[in-house]
N, C-alpha and C positions, 0 to 999 in steps of 0.2 A: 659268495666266493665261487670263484669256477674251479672246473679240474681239468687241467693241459697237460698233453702228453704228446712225447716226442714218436709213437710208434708209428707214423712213414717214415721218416727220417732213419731210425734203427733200423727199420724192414729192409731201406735200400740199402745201407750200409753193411749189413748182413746177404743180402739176397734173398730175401724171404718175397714173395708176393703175396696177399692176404689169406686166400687158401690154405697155405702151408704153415703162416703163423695160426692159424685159428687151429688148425690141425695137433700142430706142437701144444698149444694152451687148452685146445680140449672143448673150444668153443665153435660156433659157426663161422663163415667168414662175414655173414650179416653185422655178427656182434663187432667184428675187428673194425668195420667200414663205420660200425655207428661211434665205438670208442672211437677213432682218428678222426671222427668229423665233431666229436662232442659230444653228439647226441645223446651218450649211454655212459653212465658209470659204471664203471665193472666194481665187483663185490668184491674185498680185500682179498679173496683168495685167487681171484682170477689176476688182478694185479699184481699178485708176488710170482704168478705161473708166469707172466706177460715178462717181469726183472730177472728173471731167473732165465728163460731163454734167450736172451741179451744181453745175459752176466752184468748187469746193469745192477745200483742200487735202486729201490725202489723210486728214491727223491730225483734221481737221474731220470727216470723214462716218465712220471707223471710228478705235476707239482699243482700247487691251492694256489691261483692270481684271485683278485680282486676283482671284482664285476666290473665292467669297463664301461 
């Protein structure tokens, strides 16, 4: 299973650029570039800071797909 996550798509829709969401979630902007590319799971607490700044439920900003 993979984990997809809509955080560019919220970022623009917000105005956020990577930076300033990493800044709000307490993380680097590395980490936000690696979450939105796949690369990185963030650790449940970092993806409840991630729904929470986007008033988002959690199952709205990242979801479990199938290996493709």
């Amino acid at each position: 299973m993979l984990l997809k996550n809509r955080l560019k798509e919220l970022r623009a829709r917000d105005g956020y650029n990577q930076t300033e969401l990493a800044k709000l979630a307490q993380v680097s902007r590395q980490t936000i570039s690696l979450i939105e590319r796949g690369e990185y799971t963030p650790s449940v607490v970092i993806a409840l800071r991630i729904a929470r700044i986007f008033q988002e439920p959690l199952e709205r900003v990242f979801r479990l797909v199938e290996d493709e």
